[in-house]
SELORO-219092 format. One record per residue (C-alpha): x, y, z. Coordinates in steps of 0.05 Angstrom, whole numbers, plus 5000, padded with zeros to 4 digits. Layout:
N
<segu xx="X" yy="Y" zz="Z"/>
...
***
This chain:
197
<segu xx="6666" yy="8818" zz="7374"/>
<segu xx="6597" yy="8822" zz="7344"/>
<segu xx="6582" yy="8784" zz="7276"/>
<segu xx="6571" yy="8855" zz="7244"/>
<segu xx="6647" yy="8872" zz="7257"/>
<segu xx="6672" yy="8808" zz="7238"/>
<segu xx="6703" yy="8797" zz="7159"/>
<segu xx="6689" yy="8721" zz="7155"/>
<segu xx="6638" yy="8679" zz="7196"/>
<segu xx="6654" yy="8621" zz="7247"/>
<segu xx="6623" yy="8551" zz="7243"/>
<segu xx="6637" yy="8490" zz="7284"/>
<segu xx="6664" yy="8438" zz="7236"/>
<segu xx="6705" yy="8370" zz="7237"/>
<segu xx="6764" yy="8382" zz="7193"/>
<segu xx="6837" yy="8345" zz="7179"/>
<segu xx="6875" yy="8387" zz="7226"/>
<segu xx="6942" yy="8378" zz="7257"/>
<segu xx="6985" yy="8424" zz="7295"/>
<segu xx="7061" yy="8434" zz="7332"/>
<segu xx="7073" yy="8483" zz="7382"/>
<segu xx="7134" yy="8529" zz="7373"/>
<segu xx="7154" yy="8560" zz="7440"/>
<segu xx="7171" yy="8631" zz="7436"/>
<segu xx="7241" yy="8613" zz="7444"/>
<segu xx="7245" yy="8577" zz="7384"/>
<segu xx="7200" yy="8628" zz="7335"/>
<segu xx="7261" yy="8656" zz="7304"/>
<segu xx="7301" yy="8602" zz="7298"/>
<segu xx="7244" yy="8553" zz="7260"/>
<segu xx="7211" yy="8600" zz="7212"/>
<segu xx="7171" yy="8572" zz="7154"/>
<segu xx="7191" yy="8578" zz="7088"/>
<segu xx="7154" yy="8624" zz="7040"/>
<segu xx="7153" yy="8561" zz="6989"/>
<segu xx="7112" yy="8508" zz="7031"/>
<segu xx="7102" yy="8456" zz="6968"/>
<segu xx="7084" yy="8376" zz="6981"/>
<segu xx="7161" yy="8356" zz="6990"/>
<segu xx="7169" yy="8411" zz="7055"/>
<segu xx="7101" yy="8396" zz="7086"/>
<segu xx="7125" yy="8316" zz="7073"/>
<segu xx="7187" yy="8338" zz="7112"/>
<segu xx="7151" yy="8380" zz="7158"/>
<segu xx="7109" yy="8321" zz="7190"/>
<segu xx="7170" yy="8272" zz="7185"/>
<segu xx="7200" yy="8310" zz="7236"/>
<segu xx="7147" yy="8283" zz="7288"/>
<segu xx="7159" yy="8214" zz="7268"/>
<segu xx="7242" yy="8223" zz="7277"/>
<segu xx="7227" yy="8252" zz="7342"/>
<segu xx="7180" yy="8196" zz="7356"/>
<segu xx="7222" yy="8138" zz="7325"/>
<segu xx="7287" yy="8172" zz="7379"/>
<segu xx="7246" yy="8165" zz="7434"/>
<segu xx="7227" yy="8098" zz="7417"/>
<segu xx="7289" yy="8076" zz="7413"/>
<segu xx="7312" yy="8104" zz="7477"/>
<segu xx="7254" yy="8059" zz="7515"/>
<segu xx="7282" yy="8002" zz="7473"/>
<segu xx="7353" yy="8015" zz="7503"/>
<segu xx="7329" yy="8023" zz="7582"/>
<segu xx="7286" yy="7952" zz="7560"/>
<segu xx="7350" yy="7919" zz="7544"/>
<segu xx="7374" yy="7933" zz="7602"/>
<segu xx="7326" yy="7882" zz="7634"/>
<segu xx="7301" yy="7832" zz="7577"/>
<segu xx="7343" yy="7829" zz="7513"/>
<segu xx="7290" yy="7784" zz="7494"/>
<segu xx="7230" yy="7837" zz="7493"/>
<segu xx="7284" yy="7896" zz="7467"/>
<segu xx="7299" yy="7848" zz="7408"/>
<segu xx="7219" yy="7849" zz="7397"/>
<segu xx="7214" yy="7912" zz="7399"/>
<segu xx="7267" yy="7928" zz="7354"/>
<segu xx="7243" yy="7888" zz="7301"/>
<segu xx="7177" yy="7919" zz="7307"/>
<segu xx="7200" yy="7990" zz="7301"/>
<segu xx="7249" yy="7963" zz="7242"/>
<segu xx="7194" yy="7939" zz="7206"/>
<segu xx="7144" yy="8008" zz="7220"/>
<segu xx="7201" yy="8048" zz="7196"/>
<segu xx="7198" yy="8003" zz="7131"/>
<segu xx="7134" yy="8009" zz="7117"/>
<segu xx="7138" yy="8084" zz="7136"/>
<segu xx="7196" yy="8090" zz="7070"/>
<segu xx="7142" yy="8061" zz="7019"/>
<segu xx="7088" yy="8123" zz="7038"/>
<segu xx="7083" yy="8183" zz="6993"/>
<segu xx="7054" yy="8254" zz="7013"/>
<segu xx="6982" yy="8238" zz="6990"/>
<segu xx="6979" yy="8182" zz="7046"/>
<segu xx="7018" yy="8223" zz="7097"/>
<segu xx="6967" yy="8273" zz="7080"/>
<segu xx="6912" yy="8226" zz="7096"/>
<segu xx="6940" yy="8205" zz="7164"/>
<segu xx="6922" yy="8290" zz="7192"/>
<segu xx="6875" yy="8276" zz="7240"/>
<segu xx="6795" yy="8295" zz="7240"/>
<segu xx="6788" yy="8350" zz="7291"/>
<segu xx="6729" yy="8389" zz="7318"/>
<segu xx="6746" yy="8462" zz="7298"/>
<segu xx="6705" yy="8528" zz="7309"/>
<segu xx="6740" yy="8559" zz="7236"/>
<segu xx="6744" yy="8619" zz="7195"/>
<segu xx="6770" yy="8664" zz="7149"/>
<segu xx="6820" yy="8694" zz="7204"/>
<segu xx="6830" yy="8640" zz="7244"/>
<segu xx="6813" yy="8577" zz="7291"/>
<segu xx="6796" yy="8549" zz="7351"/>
<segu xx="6807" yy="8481" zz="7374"/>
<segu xx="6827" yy="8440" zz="7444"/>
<segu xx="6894" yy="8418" zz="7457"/>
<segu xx="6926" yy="8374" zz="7523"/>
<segu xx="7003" yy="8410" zz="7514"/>
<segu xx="7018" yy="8469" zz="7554"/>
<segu xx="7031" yy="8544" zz="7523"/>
<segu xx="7038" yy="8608" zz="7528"/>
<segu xx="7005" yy="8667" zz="7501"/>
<segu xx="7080" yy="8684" zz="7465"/>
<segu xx="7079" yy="8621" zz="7435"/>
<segu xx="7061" yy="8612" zz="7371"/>
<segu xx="7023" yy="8542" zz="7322"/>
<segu xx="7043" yy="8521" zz="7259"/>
<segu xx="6974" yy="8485" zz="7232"/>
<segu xx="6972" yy="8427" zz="7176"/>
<segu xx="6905" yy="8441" zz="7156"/>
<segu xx="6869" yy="8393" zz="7090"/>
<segu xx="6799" yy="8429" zz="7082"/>
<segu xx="6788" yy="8409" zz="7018"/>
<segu xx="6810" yy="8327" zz="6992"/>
<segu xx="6838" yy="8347" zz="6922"/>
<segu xx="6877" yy="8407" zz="6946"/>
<segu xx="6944" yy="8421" zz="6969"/>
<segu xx="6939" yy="8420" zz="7051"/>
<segu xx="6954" yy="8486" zz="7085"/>
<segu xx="7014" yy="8493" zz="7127"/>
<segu xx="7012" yy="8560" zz="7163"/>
<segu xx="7042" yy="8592" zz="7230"/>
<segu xx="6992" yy="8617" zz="7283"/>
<segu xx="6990" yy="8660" zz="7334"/>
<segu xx="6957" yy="8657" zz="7394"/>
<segu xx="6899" yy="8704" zz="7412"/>
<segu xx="6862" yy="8674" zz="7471"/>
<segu xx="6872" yy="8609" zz="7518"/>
<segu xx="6816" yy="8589" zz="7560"/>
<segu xx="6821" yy="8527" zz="7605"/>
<segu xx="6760" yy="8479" zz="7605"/>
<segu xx="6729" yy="8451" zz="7666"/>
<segu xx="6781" yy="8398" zz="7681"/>
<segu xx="6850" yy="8437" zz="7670"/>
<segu xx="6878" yy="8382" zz="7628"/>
<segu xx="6849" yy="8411" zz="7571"/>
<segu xx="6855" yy="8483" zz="7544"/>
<segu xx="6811" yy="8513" zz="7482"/>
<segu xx="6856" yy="8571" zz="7439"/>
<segu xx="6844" yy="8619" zz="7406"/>
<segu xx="6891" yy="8625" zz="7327"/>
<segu xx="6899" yy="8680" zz="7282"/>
<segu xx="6933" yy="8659" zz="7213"/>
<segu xx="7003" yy="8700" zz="7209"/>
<segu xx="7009" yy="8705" zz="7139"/>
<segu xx="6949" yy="8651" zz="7105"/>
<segu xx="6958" yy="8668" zz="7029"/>
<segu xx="6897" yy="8688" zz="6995"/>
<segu xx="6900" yy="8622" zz="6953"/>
<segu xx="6893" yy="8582" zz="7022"/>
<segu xx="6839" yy="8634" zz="7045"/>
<segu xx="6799" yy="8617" zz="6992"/>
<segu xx="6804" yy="8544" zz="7006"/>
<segu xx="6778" yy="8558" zz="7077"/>
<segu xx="6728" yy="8606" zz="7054"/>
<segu xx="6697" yy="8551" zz="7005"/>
<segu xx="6705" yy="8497" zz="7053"/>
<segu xx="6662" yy="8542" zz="7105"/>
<segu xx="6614" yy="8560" zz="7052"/>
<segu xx="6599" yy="8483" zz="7030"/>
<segu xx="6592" yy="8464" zz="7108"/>
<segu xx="6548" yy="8515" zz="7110"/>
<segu xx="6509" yy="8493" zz="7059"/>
<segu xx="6511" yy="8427" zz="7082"/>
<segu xx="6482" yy="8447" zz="7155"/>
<segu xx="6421" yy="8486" zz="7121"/>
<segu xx="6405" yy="8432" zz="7083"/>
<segu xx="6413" yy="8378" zz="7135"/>
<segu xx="6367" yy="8431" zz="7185"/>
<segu xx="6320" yy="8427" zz="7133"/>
<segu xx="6310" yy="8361" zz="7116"/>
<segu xx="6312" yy="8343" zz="7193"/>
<segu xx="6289" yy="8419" zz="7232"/>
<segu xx="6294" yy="8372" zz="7299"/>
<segu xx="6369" yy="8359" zz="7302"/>
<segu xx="6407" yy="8423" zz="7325"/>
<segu xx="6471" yy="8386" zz="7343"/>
<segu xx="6511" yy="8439" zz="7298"/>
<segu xx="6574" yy="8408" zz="7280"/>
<segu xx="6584" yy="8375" zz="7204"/>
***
């Protein structure tokens, strides 16, 4: 698609961007809510830890089986993680959304991810453009996956299902500002063409 036919223009940006794959198998039974406030996107990325914290657990068990002693150790460690993990609110959970390199816009993203999917499958993103906002939370679909040189790693394609126009606008501004940013980093140093803020 040329730049004349596109609504909103792409940069290559680092921005506090996290992601879950749902398979297409699990799209209707996992929507998102039409209300995504602070206490459901708090929720929403608690659900990696439980996951997480079961797994752990399970090692711990098939540990005990052969040292009690290092289980025990474990256990307390995980015990006192989970503790700490009770005394964080949603504007440090918020803070712990990784830095990604992104190619965003308007419409949608592109990023690189390790997990396998499908072109069916669709991404709910945890995006935090702006620090003194409200993150995004919004389901993705797939448009385009295209391996990279090594096969590990894949680089897709996102369109935004239903991004409200309140969370457009926060990507919109956060695209303009970069932009801004780049020009006048290009101009105070023309030599440095790296492109990404």
């Amino acid at each position: 698609m040329s730049i004349g036919q596109r609504s909103y223009f792409r940069i290559d940006v680092m921005m506090r961007c996290s992601y879950r794959i749902v398979k297409s198998t699990d799209i209707e039974d996992t929507p998102l809510p039409e209300n995504r406030d602070n206490s459901y996107i708090e929720s929403y990325m608690m659900q990696d830890l439980i996951e997480l914290d079961k797994h752990i657990n399970d090692a711990i068990v098939k540990i005990n089986e052969r040292s009690s002693l290092l289980a025990t150790a474990l256990n307390a460690l995980n015990s006192k993680i989970n503790f700490l993990m009770d005394t964080v609110d949603t504007s440090q959970i918020i803070k712990a959304i990784p830095h990604r390199p992104v190619n965003l816009s308007g419409n949608g993203i592109a990023f690189d991810i390790e997990e396998d999917i499908d072109i069916d499958d669709k991404i709910d993103l945890l995006m935090q453009p702006l620090e003194n906002e409200a993150p995004i939370l919004v389901r993705s679909s797939v448009v385009n996956i295209q391996p990279k040189e090594f096969g590990a790693i894949s680089r897709v394609a996102l369109t935004y299902d239903d991004l409200s126009e309140e969370d457009r606008r926060k990507l919109i501004f956060f695209i303009q500002a970069k932009e801004i940013e780049l020009a006048q980093k290009e101009r105070r140093n023309p030599t440095d063409q790296n492109g990404l803020i």
